[in-house]
N, C-alpha and C positions, 0 to 999 in steps of 0.2 A: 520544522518537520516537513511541511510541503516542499521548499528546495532540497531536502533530503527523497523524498520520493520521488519526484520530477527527476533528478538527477539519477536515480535508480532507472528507474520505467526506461528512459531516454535511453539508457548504455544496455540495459536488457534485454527490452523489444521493441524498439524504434533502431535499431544497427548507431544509436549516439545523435539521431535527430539534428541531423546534417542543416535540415533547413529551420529549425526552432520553431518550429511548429506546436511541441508539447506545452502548454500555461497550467497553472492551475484549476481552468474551472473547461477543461480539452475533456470533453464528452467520450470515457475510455471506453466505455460499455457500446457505443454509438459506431466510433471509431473500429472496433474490436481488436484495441488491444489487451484488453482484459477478456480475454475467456478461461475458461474453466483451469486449462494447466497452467496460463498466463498468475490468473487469481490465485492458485498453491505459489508458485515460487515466489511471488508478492509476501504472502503470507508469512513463508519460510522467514525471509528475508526480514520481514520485519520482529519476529520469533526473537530469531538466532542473531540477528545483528545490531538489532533496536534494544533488544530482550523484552519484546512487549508482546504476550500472547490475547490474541483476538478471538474471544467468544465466537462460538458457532455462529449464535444469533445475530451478531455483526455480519459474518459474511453475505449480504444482500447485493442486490443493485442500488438499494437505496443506498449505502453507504459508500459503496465503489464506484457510484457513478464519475466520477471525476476528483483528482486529488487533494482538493481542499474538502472535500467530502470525509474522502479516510483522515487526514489530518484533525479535521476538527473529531472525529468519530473517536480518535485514538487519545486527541487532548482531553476527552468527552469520560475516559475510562476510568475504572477505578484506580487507585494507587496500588490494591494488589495484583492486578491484571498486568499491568508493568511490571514489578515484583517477580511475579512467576515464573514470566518469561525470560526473565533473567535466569535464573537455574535451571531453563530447560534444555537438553542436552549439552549442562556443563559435565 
């Protein structure tokens, strides 16, 4: 899951992270790549592509602070949370 968002984040809001700079434990919140519209299309993205929808209560900085964070947050979920977001806007 984490090479799965590392490789998102990189091609979405780093222009592909030229210099590999992005790791798993790369301070987004710090950095500010994660802000507010940054954090919805993450979301989307993991939604609509993953099909894993992310409770509101999740959406923190505790949880975003860096990718292994949402990784384990998402490994963390319940099986219908995954589930759900499978049938959302099929």
């Amino acid at each position: 899951m984490s090479e799965h968002l590392i490789s998102f984040i990189r091609d979405r809001f780093l222009a592909g992270d030229p210099r590999g700079e992005l790791t798993a434990t790369s301070p987004l919140l710090e950095w500010g790549v994660l802000d507010s519209l940054n954090t919805a299309v993450l979301l989307t993205h993991i939604r609509d592509d993953l099909g894993i929808a992310i409770p509101p209560a999740k959406v923190s900085a505790r949880f975003f602070k860096d990718v292994r964070s949402i990784a384990e947050m998402i490994d963390d979920l319940p099986q219908t949370a995954k589930a759900d977001g499978a049938h959302h806007g099929a």
